[in-house]
N, CA, C and O atoms as CSV, one atom per row, in Angstrom:
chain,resi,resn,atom,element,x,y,z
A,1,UNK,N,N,8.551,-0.922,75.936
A,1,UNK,CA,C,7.757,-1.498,74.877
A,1,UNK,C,C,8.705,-2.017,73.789
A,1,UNK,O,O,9.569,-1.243,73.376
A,2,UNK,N,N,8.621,-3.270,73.282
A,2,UNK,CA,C,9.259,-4.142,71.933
A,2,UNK,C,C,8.723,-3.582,70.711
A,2,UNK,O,O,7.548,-3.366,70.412
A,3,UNK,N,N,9.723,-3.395,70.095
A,3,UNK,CA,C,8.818,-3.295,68.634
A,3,UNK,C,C,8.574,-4.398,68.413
A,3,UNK,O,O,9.342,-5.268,68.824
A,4,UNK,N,N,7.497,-4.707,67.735
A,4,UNK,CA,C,6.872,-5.729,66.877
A,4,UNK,C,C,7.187,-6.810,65.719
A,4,UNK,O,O,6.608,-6.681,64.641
A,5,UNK,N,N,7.809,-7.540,65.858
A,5,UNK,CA,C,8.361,-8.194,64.475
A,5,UNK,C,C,7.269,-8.605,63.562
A,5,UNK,O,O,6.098,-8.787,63.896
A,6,UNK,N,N,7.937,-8.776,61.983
A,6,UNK,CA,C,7.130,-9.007,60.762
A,6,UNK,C,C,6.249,-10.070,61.363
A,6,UNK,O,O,5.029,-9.928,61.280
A,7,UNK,N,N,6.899,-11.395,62.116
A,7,UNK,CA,C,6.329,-12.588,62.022
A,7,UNK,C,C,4.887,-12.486,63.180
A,7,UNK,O,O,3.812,-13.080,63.092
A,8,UNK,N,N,5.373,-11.477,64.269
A,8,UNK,CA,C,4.276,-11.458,65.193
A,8,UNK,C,C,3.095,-10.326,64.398
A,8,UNK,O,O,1.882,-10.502,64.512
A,9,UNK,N,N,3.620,-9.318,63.702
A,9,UNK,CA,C,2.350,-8.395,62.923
A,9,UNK,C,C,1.523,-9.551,61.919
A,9,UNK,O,O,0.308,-9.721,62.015
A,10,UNK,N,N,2.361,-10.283,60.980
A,10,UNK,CA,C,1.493,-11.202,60.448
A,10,UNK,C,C,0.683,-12.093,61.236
A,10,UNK,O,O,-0.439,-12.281,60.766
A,11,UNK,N,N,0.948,-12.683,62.294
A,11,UNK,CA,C,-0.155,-13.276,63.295
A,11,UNK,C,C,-1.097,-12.175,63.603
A,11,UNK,O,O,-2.238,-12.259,63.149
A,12,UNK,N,N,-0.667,-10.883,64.509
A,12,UNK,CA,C,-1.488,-10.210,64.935
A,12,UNK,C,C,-2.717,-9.545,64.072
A,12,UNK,O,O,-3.759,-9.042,64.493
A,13,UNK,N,N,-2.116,-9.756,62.342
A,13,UNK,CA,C,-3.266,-9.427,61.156
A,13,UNK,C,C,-4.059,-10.626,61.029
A,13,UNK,O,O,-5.274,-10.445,61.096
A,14,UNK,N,N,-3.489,-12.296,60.793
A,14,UNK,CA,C,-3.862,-13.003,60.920
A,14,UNK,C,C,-5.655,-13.069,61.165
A,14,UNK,O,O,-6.684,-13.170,60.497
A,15,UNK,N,N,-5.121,-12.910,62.880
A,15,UNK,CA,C,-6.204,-13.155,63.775
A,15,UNK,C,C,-7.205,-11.886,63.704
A,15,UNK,O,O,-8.431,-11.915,63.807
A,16,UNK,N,N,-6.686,-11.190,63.579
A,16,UNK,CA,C,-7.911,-9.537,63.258
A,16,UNK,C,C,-8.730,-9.656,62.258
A,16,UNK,O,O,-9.865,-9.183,62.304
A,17,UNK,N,N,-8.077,-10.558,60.820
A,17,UNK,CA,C,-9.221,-10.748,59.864
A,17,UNK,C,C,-9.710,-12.373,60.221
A,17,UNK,O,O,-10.849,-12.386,59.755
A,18,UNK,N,N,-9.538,-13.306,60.613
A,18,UNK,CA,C,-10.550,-13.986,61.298
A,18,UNK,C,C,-11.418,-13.787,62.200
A,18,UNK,O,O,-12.377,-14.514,62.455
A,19,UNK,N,N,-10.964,-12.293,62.981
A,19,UNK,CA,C,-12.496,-12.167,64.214
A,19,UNK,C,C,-13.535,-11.309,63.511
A,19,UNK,O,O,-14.624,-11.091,64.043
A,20,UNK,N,N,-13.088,-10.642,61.884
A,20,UNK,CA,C,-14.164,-9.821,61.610
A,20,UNK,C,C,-15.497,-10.664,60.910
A,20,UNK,O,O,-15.486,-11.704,60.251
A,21,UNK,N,N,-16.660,-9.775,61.330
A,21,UNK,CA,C,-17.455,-10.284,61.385
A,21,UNK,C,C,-18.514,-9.830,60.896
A,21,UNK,O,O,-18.808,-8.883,61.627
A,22,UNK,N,N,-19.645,-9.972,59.713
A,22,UNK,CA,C,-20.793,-9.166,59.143
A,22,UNK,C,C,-21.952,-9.827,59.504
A,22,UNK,O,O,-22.317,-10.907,59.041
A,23,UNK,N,N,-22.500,-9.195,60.298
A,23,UNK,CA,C,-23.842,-9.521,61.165
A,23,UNK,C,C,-24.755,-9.032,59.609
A,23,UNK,O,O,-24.513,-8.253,58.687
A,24,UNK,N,N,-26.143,-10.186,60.026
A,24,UNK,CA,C,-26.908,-10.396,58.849
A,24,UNK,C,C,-27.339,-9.520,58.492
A,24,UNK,O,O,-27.614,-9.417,57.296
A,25,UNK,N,N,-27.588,-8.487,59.409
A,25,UNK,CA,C,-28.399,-7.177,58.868
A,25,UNK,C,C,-27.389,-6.301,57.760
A,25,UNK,O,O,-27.975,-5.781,56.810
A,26,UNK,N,N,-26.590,-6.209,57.813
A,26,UNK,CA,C,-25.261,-5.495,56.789
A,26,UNK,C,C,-25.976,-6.060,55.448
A,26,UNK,O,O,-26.533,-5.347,54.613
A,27,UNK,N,N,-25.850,-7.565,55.391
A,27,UNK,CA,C,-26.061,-7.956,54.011
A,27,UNK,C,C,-27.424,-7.700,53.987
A,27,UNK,O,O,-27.763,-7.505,52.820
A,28,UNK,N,N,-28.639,-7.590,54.991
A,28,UNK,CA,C,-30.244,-6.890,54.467
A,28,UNK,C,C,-30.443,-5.212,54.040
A,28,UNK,O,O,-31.321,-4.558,53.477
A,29,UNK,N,N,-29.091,-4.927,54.652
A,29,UNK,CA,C,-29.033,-3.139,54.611
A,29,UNK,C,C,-28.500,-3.022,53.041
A,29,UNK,O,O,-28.897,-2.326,52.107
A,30,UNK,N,N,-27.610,-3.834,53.130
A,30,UNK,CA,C,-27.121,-3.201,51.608
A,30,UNK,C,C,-27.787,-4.365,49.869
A,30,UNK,O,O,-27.316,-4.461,48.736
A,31,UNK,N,N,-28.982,-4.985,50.523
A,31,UNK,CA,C,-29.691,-5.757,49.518
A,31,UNK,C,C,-30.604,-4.458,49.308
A,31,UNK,O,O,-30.875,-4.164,48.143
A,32,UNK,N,N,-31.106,-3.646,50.361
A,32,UNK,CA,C,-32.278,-2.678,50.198
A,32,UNK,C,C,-31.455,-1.206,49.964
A,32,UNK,O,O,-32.006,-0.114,49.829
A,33,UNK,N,N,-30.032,-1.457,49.952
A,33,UNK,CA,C,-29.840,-0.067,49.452
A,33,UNK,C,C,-29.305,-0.183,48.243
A,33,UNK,O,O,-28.775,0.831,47.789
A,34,UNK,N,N,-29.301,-1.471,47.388
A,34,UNK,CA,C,-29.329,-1.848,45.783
A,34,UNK,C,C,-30.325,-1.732,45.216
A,34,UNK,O,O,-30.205,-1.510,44.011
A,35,UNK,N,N,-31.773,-1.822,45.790
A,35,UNK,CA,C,-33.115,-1.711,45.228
A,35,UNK,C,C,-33.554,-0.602,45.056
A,35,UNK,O,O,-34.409,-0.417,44.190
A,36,UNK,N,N,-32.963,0.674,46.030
A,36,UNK,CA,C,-33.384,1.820,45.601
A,36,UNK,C,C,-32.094,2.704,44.908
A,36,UNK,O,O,-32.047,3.886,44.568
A,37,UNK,N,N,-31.035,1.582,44.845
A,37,UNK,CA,C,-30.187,2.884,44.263
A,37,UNK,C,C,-30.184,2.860,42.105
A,37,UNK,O,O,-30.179,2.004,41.221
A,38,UNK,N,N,-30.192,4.485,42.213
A,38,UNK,CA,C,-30.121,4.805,40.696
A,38,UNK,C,C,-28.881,5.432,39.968
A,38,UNK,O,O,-28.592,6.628,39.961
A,39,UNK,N,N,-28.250,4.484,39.399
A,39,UNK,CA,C,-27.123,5.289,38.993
A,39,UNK,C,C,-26.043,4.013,38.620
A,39,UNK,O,O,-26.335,2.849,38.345
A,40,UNK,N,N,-24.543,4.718,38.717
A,40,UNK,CA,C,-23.233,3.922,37.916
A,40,UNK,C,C,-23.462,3.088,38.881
A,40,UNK,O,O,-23.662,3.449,40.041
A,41,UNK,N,N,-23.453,1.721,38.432
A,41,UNK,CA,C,-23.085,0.214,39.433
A,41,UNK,C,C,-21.721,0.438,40.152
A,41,UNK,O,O,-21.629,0.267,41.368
A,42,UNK,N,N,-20.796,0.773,39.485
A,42,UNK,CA,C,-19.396,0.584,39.608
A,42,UNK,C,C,-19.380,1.646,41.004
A,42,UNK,O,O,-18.655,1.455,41.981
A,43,UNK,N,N,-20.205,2.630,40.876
A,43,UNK,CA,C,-20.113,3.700,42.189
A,43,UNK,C,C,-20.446,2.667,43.458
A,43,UNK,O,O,-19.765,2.421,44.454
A,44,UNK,N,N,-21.574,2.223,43.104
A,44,UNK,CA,C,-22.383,1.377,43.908
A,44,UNK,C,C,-21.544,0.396,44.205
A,44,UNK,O,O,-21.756,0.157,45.394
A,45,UNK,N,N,-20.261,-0.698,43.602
A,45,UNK,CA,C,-19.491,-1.439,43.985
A,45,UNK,C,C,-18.621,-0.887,44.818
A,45,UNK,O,O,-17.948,-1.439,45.689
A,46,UNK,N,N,-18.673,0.397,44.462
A,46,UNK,CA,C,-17.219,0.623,45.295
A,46,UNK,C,C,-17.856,1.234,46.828
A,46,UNK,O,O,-17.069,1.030,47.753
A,47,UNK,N,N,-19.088,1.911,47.212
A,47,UNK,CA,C,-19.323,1.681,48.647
A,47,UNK,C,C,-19.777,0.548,49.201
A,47,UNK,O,O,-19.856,0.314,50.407
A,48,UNK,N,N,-20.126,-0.277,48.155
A,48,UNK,CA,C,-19.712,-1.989,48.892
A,48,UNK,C,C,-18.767,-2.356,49.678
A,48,UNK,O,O,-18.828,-2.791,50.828
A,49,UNK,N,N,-17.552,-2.085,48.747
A,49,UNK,CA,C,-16.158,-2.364,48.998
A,49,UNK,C,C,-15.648,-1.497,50.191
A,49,UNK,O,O,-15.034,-1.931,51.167
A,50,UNK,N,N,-16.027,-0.102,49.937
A,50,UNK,CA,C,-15.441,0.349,51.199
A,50,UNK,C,C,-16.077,-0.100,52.570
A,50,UNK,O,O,-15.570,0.172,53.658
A,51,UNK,N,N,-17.288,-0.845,52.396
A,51,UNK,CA,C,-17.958,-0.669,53.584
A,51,UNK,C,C,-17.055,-1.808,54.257
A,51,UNK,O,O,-16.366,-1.694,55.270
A,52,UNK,N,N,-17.266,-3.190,53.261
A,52,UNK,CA,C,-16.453,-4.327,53.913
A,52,UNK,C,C,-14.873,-4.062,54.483
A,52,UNK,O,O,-14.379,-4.535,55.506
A,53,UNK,N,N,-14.199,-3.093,53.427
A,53,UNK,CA,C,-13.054,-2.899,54.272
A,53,UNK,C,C,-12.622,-1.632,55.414
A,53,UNK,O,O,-11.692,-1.494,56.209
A,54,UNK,N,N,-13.560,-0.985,55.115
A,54,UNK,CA,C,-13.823,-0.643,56.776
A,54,UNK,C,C,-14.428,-1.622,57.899
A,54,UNK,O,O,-14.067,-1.406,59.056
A,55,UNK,N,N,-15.282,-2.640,57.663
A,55,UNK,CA,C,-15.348,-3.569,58.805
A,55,UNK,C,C,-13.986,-4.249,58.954
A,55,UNK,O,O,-13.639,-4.751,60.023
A,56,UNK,N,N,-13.338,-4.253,58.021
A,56,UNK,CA,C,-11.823,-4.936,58.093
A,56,UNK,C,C,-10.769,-4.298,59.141
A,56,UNK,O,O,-10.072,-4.839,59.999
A,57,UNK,N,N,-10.926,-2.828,58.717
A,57,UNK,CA,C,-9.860,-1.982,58.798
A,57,UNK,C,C,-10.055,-0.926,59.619
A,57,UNK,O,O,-9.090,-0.361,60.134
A,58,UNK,N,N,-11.560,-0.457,59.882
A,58,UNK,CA,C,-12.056,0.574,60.725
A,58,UNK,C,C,-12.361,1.736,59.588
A,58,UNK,O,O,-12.065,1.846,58.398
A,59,UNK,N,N,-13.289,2.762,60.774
A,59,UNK,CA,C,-13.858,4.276,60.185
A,59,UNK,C,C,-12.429,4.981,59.789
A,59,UNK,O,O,-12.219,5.422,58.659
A,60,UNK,N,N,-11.527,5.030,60.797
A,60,UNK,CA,C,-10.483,5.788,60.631
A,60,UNK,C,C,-9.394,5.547,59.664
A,60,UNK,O,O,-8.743,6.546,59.360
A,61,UNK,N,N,-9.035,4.333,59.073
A,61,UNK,CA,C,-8.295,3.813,57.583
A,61,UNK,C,C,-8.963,4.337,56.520
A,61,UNK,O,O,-8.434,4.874,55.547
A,62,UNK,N,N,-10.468,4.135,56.762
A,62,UNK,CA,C,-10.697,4.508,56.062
A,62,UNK,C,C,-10.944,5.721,55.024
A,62,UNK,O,O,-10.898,5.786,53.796
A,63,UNK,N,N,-11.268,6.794,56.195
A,63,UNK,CA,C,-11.355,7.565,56.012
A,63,UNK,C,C,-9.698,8.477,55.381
A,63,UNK,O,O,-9.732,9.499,54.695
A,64,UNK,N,N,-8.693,7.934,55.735
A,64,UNK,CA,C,-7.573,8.172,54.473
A,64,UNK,C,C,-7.398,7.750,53.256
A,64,UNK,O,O,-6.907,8.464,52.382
A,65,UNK,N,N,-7.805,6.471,53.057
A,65,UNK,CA,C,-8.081,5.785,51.775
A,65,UNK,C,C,-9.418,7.053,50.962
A,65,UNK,O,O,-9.493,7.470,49.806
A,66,UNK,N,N,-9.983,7.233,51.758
A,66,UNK,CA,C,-11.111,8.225,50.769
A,66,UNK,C,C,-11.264,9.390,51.118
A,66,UNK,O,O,-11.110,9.549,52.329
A,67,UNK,N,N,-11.626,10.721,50.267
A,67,UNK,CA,C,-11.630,11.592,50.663
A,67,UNK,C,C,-13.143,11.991,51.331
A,67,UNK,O,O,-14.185,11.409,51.032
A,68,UNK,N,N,-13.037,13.072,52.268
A,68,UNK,CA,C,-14.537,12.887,52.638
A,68,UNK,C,C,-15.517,12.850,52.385
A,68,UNK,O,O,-16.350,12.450,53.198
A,69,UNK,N,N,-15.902,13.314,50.956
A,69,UNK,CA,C,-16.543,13.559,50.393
A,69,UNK,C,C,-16.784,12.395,49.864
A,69,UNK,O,O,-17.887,11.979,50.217
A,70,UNK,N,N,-16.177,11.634,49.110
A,70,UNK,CA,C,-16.193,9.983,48.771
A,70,UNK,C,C,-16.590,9.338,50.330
A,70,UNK,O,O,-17.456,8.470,50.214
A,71,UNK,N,N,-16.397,9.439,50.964
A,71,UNK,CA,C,-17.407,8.737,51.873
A,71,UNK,C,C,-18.270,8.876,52.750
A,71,UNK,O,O,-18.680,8.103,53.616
A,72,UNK,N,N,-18.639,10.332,52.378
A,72,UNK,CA,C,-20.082,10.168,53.037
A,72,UNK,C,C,-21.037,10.203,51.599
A,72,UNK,O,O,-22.190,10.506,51.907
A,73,UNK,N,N,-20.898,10.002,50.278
A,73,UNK,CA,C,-21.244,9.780,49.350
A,73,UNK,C,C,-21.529,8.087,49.410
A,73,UNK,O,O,-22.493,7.518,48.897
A,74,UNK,N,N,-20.534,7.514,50.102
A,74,UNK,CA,C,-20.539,6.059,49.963
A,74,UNK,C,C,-21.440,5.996,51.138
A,74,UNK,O,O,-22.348,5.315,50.662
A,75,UNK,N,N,-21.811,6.269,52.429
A,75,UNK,CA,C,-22.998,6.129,53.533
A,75,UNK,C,C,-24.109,6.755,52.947
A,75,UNK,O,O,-25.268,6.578,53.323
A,76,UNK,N,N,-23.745,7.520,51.984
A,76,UNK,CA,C,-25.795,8.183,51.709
A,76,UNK,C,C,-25.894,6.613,50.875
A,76,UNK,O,O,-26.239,5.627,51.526
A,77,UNK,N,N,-25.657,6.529,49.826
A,77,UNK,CA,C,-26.063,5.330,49.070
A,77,UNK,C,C,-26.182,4.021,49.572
A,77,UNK,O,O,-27.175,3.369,49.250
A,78,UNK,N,N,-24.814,3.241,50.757
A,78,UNK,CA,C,-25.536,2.673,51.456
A,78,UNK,C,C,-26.698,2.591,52.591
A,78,UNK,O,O,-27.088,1.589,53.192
A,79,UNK,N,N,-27.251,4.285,52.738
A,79,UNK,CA,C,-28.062,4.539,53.876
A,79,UNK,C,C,-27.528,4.199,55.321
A,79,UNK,O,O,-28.317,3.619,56.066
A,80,UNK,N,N,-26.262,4.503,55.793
A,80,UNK,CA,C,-25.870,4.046,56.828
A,80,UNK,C,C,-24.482,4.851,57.299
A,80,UNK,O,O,-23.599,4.947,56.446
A,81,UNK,N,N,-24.281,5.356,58.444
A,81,UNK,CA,C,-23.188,5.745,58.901
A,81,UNK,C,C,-21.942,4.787,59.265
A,81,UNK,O,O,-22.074,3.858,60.061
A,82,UNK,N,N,-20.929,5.032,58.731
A,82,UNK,CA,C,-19.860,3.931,59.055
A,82,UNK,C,C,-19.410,4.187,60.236
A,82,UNK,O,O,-18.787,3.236,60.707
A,83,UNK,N,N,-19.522,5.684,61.336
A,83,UNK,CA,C,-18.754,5.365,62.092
A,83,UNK,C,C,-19.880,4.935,63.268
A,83,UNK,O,O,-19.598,4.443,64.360
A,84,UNK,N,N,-21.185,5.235,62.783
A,84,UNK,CA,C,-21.762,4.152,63.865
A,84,UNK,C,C,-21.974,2.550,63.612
A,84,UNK,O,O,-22.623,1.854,64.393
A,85,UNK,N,N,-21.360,2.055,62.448
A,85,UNK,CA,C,-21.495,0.688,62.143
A,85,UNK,C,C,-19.795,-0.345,62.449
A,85,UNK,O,O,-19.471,-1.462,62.852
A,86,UNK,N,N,-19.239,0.720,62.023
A,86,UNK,CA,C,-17.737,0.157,61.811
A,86,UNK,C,C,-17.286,0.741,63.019
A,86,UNK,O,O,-17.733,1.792,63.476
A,87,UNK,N,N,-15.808,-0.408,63.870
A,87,UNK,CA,C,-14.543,-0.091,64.389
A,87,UNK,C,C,-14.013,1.150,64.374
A,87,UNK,O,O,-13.902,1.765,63.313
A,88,UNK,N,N,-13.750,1.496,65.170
A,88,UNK,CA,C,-12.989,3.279,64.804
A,88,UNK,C,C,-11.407,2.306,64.658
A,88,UNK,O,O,-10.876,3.241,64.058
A,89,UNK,N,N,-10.481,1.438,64.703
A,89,UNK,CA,C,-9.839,0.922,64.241
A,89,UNK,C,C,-9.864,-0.482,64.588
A,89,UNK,O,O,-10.689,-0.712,65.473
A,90,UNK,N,N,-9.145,-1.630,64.125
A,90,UNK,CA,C,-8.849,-3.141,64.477
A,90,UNK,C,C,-7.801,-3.025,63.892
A,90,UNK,O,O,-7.266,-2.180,63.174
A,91,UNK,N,N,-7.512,-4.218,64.384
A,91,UNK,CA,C,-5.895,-5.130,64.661
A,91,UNK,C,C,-5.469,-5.072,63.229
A,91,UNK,O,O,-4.292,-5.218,62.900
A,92,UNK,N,N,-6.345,-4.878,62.466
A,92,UNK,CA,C,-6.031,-4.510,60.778
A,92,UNK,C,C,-5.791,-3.364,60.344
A,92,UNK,O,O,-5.882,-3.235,59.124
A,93,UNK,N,N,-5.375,-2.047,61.234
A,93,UNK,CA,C,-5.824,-0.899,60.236
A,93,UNK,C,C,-4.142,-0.526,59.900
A,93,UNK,O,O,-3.852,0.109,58.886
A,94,UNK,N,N,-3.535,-0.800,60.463
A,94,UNK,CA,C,-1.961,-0.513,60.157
A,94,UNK,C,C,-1.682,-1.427,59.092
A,94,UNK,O,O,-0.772,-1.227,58.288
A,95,UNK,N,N,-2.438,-2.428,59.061
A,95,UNK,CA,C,-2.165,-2.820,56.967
A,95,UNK,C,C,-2.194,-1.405,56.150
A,95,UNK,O,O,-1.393,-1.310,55.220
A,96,UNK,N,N,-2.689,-0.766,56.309
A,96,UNK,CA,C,-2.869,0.540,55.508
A,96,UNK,C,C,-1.396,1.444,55.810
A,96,UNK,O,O,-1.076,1.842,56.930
A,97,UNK,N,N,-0.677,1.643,54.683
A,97,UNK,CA,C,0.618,2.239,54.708
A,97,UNK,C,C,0.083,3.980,55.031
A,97,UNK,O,O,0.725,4.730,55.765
A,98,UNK,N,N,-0.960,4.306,54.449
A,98,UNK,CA,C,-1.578,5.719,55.044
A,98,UNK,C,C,-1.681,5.905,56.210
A,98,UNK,O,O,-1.086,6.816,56.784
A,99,UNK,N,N,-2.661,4.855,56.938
A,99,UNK,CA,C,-2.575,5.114,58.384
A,99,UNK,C,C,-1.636,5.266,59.563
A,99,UNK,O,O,-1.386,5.951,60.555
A,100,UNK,N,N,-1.214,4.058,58.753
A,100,UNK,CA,C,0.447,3.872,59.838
A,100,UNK,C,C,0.990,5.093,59.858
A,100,UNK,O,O,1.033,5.628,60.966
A,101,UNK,N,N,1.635,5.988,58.481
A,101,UNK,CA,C,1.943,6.978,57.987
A,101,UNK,C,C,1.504,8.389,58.758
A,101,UNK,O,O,2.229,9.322,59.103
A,102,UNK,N,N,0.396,8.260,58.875
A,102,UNK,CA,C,-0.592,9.563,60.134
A,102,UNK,C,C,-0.146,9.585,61.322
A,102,UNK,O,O,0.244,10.567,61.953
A,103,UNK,N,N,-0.230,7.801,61.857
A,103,UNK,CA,C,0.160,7.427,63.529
A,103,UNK,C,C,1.417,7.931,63.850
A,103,UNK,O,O,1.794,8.575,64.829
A,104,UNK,N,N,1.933,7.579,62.979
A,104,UNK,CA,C,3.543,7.967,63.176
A,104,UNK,C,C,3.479,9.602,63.027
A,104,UNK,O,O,4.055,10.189,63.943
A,105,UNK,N,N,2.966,10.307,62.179
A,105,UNK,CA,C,2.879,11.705,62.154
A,105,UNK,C,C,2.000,12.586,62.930
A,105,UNK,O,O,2.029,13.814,62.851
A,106,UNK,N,N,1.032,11.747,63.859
A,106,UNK,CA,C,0.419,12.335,64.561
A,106,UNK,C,C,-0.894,13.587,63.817
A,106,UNK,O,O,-1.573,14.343,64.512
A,107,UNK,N,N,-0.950,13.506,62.448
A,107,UNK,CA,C,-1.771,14.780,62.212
A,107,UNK,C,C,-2.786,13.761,61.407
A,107,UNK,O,O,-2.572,13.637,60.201
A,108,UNK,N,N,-3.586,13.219,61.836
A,108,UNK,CA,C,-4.816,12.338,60.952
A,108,UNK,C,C,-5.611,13.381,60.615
A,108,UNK,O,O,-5.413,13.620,59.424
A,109,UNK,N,N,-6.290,14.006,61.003
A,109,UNK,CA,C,-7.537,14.715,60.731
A,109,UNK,C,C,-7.098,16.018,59.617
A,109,UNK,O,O,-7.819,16.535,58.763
A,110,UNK,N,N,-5.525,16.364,59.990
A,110,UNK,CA,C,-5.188,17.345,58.681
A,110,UNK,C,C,-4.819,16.823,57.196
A,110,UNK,O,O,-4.632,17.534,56.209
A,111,UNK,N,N,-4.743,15.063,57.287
A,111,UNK,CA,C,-4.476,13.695,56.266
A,111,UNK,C,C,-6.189,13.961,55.772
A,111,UNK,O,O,-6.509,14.093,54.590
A,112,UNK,N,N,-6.963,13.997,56.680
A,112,UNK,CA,C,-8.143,13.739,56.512
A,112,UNK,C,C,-8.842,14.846,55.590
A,112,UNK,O,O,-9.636,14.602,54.682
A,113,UNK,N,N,-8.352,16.238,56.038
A,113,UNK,CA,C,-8.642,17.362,54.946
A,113,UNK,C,C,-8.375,17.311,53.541
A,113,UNK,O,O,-8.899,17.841,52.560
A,114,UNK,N,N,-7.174,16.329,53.758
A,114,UNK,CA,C,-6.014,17.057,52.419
A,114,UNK,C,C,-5.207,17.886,52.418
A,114,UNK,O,O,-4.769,18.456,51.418
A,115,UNK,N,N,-4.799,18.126,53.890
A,115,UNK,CA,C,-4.431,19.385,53.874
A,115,UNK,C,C,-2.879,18.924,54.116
A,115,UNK,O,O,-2.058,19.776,53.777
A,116,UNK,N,N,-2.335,17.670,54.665
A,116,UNK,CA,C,-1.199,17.361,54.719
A,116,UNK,C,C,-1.000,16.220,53.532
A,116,UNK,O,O,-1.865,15.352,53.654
A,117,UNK,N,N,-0.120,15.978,52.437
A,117,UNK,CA,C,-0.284,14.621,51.644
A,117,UNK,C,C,0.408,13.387,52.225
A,117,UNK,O,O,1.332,13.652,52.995
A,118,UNK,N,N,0.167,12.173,52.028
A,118,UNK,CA,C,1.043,11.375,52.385
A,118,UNK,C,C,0.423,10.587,51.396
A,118,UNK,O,O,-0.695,10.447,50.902
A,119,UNK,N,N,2.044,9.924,51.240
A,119,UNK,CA,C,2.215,8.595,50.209
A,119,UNK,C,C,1.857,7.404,50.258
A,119,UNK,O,O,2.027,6.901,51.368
A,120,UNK,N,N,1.274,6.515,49.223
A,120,UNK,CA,C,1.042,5.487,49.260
A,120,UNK,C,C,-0.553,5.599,50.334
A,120,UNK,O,O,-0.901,4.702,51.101
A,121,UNK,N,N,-0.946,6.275,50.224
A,121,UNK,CA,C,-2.192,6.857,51.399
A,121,UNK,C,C,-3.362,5.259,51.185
A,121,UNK,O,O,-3.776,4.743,52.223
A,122,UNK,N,N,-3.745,4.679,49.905
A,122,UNK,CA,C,-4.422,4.288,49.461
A,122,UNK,C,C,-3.781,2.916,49.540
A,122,UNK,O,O,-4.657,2.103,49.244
A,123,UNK,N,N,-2.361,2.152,49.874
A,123,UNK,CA,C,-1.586,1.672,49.921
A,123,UNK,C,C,-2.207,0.389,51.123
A,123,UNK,O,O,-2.643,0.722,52.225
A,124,UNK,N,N,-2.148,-0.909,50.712
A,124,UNK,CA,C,-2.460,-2.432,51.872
A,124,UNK,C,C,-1.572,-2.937,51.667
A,124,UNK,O,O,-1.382,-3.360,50.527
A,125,UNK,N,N,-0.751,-3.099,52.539
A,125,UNK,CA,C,0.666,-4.162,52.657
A,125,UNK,C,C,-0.092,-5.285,52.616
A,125,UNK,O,O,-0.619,-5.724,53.638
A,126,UNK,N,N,-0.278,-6.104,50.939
A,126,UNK,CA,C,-0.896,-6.801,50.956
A,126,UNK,C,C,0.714,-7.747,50.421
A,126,UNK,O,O,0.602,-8.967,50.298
A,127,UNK,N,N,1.758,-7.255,50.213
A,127,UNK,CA,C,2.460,-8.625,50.389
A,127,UNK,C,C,2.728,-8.909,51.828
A,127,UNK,O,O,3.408,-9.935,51.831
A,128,UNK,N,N,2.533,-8.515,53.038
A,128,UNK,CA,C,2.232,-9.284,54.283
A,128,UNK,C,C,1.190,-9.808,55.060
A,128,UNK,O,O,1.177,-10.018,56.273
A,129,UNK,N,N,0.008,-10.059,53.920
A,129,UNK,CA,C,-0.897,-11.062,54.238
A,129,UNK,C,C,-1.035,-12.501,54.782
A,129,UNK,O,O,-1.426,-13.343,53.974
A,130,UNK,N,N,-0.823,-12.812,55.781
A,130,UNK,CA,C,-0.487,-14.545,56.345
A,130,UNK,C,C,-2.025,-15.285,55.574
A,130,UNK,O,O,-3.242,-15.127,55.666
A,131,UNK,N,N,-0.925,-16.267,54.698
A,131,UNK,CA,C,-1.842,-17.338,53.878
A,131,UNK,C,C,-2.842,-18.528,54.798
A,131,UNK,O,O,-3.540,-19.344,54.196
């Protein structure tokens, strides 16, 4: 097996965020889970946000970026389970310096407790975004 060069990971991200894709019902699920939700907007933006970048990035990025509790806080309010909606990963989730960070360490689910820390956990190699 080759390692991967910068120029072929930037294609291979490239093309992973052009195949993602939000089927219409996402945007009817989360119009009707704004109508009944009560509380901080800003909470409410941010399981927006995670939801889209878990369709980006998968259940499993995500779930290092947040602690668990932050996201199944973010599925009650959108009314929806991410890991039956979202990727358990795509061609995007190693943008995440956390994840990569796990793969390479092999212990995700003890990342996932808190029980191991890793750096930059919250971290998108967003200066290797192909323009």
């Amino acid at each position: 097996m080759t390692k991967e060069t910068n120029e072929e990971r930037r294609l291979r991200w490239k093309q992973g965020l052009d195949a993602v894709e939000f089927p219409d019902e996402f945007q009817i699920t989360i119009k009707e889970s704004f109508r009944q939700y009560k509380g901080d907007l800003r909470v409410f933006a941010s399981a927006v946000g995670a939801f889209y970048l878990g369709m980006m990035l998968g259940w499993r990025p995500l779930m290092i970026i947040h602690n668990p509790k932050t996201f199944k806080r973010y599925e009650k309010i959108l009314n929806m389970s991410f890991r039956d909606v979202m990727p358990e990963t795509t061609d995007l989730s190693d943008r995440n310096y956390g994840y990569r960070a796990v793969q390479n360490a092999g212990n995700y689910w003890d990342v996932v407790r808190g029980m191991a820390p890793v750096e930059r956990r919250h971290e998108l190699g967003l200066d290797d975004l192909p323009t």
